[in-house]
PyMOL CGO cylinders between C-alpha atoms (Angstrom):
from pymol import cmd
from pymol.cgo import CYLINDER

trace = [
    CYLINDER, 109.83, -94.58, 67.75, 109.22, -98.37, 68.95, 0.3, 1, 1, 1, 1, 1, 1,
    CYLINDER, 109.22, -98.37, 68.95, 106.13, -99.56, 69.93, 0.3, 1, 1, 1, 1, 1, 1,
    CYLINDER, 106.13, -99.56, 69.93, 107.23, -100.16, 73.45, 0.3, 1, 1, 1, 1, 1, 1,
    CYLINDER, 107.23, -100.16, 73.45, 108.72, -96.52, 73.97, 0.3, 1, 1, 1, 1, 1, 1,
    CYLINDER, 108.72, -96.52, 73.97, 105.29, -95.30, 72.78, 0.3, 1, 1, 1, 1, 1, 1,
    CYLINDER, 105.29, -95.30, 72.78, 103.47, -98.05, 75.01, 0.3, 1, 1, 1, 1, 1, 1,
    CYLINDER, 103.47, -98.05, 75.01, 105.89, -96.92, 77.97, 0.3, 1, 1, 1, 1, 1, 1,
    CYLINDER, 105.89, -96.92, 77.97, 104.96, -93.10, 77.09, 0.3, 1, 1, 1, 1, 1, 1,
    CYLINDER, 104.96, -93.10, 77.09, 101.34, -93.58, 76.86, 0.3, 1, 1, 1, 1, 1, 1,
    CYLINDER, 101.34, -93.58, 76.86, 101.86, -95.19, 80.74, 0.3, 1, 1, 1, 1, 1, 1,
    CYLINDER, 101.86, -95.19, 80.74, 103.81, -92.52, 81.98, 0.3, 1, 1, 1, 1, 1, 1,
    CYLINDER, 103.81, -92.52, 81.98, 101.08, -89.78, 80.40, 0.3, 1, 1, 1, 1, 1, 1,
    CYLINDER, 101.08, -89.78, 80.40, 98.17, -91.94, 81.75, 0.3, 1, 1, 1, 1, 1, 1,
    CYLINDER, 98.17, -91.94, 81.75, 99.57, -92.01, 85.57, 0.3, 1, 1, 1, 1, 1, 1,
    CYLINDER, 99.57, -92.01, 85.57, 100.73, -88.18, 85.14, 0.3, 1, 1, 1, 1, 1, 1,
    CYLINDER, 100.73, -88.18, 85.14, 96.99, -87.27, 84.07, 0.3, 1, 1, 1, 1, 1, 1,
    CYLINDER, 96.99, -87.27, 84.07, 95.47, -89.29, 86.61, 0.3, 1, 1, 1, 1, 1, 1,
    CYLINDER, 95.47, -89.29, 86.61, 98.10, -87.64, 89.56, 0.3, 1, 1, 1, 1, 1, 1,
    CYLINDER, 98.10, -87.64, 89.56, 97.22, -84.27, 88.00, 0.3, 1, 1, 1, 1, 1, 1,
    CYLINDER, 97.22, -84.27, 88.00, 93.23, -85.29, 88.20, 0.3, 1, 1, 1, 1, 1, 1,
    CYLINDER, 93.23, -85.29, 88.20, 93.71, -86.68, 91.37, 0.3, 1, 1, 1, 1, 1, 1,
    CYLINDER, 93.71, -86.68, 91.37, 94.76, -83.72, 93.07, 0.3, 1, 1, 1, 1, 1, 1,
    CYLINDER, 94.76, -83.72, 93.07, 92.49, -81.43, 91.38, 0.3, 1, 1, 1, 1, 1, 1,
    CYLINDER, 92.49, -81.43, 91.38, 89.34, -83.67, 92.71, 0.3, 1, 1, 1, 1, 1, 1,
    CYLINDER, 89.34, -83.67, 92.71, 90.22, -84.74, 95.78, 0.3, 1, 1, 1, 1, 1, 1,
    CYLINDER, 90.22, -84.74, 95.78, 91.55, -81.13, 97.39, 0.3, 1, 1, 1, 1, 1, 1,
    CYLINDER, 91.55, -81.13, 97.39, 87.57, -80.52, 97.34, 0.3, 1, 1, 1, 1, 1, 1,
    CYLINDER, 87.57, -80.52, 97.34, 86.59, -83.58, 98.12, 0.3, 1, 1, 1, 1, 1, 1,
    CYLINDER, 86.59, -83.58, 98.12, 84.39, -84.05, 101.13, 0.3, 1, 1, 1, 1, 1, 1,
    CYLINDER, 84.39, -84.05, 101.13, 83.34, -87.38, 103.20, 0.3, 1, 1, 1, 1, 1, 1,
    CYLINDER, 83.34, -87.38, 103.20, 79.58, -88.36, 102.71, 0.3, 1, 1, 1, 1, 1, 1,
    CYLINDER, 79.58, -88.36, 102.71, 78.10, -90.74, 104.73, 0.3, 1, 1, 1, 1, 1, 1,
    CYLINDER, 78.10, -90.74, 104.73, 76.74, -93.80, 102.81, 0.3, 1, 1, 1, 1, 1, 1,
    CYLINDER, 76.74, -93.80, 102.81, 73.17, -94.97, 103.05, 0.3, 1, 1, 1, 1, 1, 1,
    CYLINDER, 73.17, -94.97, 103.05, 73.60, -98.78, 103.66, 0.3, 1, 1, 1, 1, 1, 1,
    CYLINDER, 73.60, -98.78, 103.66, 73.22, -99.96, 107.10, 0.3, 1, 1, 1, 1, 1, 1,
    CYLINDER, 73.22, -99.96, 107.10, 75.73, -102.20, 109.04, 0.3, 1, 1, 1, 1, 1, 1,
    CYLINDER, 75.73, -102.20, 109.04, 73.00, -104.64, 109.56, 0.3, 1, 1, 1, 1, 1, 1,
    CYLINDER, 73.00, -104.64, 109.56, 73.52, -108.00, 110.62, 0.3, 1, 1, 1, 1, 1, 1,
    CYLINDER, 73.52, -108.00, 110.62, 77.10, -107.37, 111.74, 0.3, 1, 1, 1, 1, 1, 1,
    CYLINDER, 77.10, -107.37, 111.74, 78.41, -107.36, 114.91, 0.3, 1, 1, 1, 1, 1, 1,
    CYLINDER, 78.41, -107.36, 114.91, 78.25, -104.33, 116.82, 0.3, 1, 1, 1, 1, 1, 1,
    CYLINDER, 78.25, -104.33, 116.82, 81.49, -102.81, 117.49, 0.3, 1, 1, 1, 1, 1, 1,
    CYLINDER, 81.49, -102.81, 117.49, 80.96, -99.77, 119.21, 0.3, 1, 1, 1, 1, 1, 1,
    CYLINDER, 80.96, -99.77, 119.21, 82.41, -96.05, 119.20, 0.3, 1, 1, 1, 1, 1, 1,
    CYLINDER, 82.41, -96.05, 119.20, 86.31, -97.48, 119.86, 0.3, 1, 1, 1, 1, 1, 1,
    CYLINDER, 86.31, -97.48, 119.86, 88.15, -98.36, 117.12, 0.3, 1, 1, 1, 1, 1, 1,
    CYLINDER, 88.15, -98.36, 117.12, 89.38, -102.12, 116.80, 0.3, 1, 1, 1, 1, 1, 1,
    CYLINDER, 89.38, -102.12, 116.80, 93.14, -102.56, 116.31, 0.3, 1, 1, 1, 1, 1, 1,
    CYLINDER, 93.14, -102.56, 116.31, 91.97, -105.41, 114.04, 0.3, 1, 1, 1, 1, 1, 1,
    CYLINDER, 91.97, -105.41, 114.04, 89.17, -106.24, 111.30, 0.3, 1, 1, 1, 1, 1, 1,
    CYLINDER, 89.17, -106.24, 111.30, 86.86, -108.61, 113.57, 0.3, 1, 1, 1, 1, 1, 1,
    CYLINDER, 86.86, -108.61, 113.57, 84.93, -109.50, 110.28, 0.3, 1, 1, 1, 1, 1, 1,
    CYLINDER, 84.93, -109.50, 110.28, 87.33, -111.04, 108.32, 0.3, 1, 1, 1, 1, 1, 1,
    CYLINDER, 87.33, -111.04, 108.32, 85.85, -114.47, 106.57, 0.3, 1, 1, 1, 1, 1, 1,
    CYLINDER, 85.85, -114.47, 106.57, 82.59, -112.95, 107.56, 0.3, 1, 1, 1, 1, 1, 1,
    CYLINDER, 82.59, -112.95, 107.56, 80.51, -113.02, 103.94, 0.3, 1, 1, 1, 1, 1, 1,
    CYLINDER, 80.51, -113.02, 103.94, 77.56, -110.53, 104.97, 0.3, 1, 1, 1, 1, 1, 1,
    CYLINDER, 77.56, -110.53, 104.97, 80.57, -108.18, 105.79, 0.3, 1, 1, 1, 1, 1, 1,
    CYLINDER, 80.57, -108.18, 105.79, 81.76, -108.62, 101.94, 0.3, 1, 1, 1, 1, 1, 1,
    CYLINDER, 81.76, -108.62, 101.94, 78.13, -107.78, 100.92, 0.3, 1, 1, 1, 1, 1, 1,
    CYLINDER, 78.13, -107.78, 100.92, 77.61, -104.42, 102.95, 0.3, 1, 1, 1, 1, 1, 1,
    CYLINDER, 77.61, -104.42, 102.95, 81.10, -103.71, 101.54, 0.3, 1, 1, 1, 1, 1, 1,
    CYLINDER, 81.10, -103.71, 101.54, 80.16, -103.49, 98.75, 0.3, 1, 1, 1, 1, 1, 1,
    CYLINDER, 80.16, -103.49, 98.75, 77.49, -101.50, 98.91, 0.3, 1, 1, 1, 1, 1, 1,
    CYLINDER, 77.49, -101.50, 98.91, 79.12, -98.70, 101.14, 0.3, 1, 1, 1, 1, 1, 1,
    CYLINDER, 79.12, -98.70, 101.14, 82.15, -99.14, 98.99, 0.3, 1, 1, 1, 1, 1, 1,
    CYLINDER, 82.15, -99.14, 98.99, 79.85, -98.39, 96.20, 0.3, 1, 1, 1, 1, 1, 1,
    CYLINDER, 79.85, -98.39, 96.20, 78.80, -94.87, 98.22, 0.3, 1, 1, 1, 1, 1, 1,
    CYLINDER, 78.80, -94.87, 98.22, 81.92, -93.85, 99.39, 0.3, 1, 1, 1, 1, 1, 1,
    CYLINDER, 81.92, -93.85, 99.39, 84.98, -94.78, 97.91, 0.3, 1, 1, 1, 1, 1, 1,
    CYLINDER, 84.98, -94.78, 97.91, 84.12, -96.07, 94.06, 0.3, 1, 1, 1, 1, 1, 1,
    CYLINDER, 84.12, -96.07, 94.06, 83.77, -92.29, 93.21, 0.3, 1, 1, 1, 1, 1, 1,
    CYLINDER, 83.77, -92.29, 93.21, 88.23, -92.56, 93.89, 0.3, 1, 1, 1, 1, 1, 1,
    CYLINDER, 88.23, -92.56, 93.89, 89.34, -95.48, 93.50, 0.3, 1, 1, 1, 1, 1, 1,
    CYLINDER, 89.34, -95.48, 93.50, 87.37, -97.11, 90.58, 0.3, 1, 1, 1, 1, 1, 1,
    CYLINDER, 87.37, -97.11, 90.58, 84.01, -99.04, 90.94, 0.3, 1, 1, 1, 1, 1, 1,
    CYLINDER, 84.01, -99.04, 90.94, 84.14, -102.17, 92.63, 0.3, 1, 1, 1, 1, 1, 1,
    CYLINDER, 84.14, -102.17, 92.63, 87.49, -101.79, 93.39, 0.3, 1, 1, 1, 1, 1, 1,
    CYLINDER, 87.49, -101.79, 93.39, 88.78, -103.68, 89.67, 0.3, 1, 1, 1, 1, 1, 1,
    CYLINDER, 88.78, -103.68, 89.67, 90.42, -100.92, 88.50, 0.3, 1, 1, 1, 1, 1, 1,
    CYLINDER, 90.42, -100.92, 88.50, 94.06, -99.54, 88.76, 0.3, 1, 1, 1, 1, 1, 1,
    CYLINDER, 94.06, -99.54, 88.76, 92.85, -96.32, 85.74, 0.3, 1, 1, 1, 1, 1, 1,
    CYLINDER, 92.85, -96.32, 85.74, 91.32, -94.92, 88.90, 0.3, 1, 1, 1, 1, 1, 1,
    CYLINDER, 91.32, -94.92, 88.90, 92.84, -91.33, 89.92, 0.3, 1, 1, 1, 1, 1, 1,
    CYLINDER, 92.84, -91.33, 89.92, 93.30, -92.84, 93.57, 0.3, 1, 1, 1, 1, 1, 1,
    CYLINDER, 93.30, -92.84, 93.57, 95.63, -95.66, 94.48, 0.3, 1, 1, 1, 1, 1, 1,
    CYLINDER, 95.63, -95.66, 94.48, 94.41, -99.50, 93.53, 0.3, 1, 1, 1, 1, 1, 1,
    CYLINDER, 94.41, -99.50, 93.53, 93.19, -100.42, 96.53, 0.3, 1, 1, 1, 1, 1, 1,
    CYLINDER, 93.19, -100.42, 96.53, 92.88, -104.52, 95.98, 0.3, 1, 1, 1, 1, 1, 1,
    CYLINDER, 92.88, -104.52, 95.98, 96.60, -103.86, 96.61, 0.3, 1, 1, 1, 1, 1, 1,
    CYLINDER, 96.60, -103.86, 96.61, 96.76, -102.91, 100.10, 0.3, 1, 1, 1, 1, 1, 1,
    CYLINDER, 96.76, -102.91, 100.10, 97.55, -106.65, 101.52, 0.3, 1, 1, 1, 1, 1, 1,
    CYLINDER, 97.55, -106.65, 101.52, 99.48, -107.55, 98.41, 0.3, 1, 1, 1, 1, 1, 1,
    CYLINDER, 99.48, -107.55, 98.41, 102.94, -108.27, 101.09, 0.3, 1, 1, 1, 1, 1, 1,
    CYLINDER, 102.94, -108.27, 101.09, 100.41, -110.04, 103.38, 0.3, 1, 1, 1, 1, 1, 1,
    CYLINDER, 100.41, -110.04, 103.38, 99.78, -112.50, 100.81, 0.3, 1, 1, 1, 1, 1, 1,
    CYLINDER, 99.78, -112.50, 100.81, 102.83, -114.06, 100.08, 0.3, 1, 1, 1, 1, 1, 1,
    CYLINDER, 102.83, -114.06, 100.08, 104.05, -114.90, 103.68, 0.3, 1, 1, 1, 1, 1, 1,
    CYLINDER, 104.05, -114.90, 103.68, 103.36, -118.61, 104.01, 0.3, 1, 1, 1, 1, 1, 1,
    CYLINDER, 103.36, -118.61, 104.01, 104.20, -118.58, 107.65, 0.3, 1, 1, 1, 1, 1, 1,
    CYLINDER, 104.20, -118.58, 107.65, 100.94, -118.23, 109.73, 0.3, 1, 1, 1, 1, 1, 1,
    CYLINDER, 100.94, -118.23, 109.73, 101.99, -115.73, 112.83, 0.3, 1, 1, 1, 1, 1, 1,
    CYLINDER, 101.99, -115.73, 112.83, 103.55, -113.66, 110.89, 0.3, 1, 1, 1, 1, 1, 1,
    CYLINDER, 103.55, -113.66, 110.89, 101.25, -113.15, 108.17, 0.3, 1, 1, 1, 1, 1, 1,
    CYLINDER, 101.25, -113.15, 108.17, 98.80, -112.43, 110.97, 0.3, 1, 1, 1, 1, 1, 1,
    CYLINDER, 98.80, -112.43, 110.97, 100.90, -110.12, 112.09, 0.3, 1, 1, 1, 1, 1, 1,
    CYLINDER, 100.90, -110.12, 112.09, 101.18, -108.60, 108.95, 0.3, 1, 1, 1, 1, 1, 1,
    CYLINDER, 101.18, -108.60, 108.95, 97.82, -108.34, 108.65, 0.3, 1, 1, 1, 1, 1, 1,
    CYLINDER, 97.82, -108.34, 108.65, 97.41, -106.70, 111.33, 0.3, 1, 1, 1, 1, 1, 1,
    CYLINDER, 97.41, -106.70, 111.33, 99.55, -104.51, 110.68, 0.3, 1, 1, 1, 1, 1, 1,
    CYLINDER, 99.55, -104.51, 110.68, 97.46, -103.53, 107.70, 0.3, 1, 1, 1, 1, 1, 1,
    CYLINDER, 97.46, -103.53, 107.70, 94.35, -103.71, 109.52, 0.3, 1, 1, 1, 1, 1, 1,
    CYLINDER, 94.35, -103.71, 109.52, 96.37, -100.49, 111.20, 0.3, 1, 1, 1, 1, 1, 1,
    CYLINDER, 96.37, -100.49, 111.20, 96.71, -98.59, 107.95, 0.3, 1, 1, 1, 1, 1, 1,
    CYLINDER, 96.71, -98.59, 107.95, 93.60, -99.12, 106.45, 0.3, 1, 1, 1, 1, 1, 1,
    CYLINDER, 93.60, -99.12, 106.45, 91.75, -97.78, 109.65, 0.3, 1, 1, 1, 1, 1, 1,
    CYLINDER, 91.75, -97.78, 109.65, 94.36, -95.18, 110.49, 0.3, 1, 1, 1, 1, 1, 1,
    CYLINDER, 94.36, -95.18, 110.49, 94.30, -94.16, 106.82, 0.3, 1, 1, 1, 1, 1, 1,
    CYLINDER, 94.30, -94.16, 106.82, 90.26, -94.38, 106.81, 0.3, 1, 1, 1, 1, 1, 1,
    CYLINDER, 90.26, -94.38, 106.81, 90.12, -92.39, 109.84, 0.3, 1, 1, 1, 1, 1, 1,
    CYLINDER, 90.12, -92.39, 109.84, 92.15, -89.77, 109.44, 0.3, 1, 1, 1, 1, 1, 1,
    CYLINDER, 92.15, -89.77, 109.44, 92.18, -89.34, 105.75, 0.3, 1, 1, 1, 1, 1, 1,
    CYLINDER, 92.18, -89.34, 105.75, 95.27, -88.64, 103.56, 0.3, 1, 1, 1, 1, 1, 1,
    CYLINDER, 95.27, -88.64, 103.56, 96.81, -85.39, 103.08, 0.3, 1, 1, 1, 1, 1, 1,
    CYLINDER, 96.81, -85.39, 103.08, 100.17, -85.01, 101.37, 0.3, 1, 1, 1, 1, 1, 1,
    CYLINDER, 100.17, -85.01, 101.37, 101.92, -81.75, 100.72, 0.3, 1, 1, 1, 1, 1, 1,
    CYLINDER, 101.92, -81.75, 100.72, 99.08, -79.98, 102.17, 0.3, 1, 1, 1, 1, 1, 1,
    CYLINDER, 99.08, -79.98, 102.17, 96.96, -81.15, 99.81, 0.3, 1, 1, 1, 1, 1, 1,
    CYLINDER, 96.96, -81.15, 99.81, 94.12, -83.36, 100.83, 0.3, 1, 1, 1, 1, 1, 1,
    CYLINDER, 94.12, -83.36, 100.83, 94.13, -86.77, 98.88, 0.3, 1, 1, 1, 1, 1, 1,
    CYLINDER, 94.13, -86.77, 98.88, 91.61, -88.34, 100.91, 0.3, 1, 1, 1, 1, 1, 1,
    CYLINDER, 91.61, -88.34, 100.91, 89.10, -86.63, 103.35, 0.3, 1, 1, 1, 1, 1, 1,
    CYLINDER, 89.10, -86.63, 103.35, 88.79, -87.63, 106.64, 0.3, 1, 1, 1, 1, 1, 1,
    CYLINDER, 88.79, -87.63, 106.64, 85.76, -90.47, 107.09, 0.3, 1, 1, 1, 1, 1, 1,
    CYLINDER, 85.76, -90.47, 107.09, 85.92, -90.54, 110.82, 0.3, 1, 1, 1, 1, 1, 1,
    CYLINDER, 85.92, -90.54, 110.82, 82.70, -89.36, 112.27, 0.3, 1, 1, 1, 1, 1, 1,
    CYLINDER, 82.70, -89.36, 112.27, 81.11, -89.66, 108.98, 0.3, 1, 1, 1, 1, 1, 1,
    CYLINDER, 81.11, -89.66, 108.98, 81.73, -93.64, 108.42, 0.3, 1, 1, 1, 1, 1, 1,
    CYLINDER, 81.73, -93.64, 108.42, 81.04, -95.92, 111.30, 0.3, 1, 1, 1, 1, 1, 1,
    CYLINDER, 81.04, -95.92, 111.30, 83.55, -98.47, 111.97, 0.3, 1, 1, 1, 1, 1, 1,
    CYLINDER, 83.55, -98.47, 111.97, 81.74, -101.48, 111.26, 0.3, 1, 1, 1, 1, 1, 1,
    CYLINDER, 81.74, -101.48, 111.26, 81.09, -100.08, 107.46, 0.3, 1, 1, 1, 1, 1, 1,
    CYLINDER, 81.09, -100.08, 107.46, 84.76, -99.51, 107.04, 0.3, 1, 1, 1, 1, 1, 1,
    CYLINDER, 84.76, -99.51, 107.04, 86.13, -102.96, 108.00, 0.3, 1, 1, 1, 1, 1, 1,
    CYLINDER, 86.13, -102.96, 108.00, 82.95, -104.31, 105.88, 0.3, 1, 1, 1, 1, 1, 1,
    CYLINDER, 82.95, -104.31, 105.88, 84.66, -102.05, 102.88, 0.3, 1, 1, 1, 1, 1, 1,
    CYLINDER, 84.66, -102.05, 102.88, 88.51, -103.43, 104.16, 0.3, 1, 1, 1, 1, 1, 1,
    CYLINDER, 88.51, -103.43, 104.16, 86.63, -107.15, 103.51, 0.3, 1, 1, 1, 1, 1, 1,
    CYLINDER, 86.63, -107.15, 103.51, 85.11, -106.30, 100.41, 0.3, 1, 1, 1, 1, 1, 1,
    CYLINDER, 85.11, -106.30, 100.41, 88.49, -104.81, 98.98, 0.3, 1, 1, 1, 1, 1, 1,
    CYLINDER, 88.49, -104.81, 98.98, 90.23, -108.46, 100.22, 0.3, 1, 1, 1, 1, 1, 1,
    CYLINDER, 90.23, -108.46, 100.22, 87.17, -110.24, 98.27, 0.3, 1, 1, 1, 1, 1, 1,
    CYLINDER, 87.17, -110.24, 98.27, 88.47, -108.27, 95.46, 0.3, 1, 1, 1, 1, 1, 1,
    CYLINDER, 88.47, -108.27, 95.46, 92.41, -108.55, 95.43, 0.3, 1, 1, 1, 1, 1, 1,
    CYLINDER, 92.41, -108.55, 95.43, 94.72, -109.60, 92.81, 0.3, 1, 1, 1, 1, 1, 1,
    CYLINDER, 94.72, -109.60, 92.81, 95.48, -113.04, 94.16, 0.3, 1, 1, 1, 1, 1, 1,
    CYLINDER, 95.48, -113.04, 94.16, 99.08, -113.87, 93.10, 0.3, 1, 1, 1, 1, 1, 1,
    CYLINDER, 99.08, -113.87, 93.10, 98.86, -111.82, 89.92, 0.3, 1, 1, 1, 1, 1, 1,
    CYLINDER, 98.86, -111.82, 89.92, 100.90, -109.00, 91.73, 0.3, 1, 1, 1, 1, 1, 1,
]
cmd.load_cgo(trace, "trace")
C-alpha cells in the first residue's frame, strides 16, 4: 500500500472517529455559562445585534478568550488552533470573507457571517435530531459571544486556507 493511500486512510479514520465522538459528546452536551465578565465592553443590551459592534475592539479579543476558554474550547479545540477537534474548526468561519478585496461587499459578507455565528450561537445546532451544539441563548450574554466571534477572527488562518 503507498504511503499516501495509508496517509489518505489514516485522514479518513481520524475525521470518521472524531464525527463518531462528536455525536456521542455533544447529544449530552449542555450550555454552561462562563465566569468571565463582559467588562469594559460596550453594553449591548437584551436585543441581539444583526452585526458584531466590537470588531477591531482588542479588550473584546481578550474576554474572548477567556469565555472561549469556558465555553466552547471543551468542542472545538483550545484556543481555537486546532482542526483534530470533534467540532468544526472554527478560525474558518470567515474564510470566504477574506478573500473579497472589494470593501462593500466584503462587509456585506461579513455581515452576513456576523448572522450565522449569532444565529448559530443562539440557537445551537441540531442535525438529524441530534444535538451538535446546545443552545447558548439565555445562558451566554451577547456581548461574550461577539467577544468569542472576535477572538476566533484574532485566531484565523489568514490566507493559508
Amino acid at each position: 500500500m503507498s504511503d499516501r493511500l495509508v496517509t489518505a486512510m489514516r485522514k479518513l479514520l481520524l475525521i470518521l472517529s472524531a464525527c463518531l465522538f462528536s455525536g456521542l459528546l455533544s447529544a449530552n452536551e449542555v450550555a454552561v455559562a462562563p465566569t468571565v465578565k463582559p467588562d469594559g465592553l460596550p453594553v449591548l443590551g437584551e436585543t441581539w445585534l444583526e452585526a458584531n459592534p466590537y470588531r477591531g475592539n482588542p479588550l473584546a479579543v481578550s474576554i474572548g478568550q477567556t469565555a472561549y476558554g469556558q465555553t466552547c474550547a471543551r468542542c472545538h479545540g483550545a484556543d481555537a488552533s486546532t482542526n483534530a477537534a470533534p467540532a468544526p474548526d472554527l478560525r474558518q468561519l470567515n474564510r470566504f470573507c477574506r478573500r473579497i478585496t472589494d470593501l462593500d461587499l466584503k462587509a456585506a459578507c461579513m455581515r452576513d457571517n456576523d448572522a450565522y455565528f449569532a444565529k448559530t450561537v443562539r440557537h445551537g445546532k441540531i442535525i438529524v435530531g441530534v444535538t451538535q451544539m446546545p443552545p447558548w441563548q439565555g445562558v451566554l450574554k451577547q456581548e461574550l459571544a461577539w467577544a468569542i466571534q472576535m477572538f476566533i477572527e484574532s485566531r484565523a488562518m489568514g490566507g493559508k486556507e
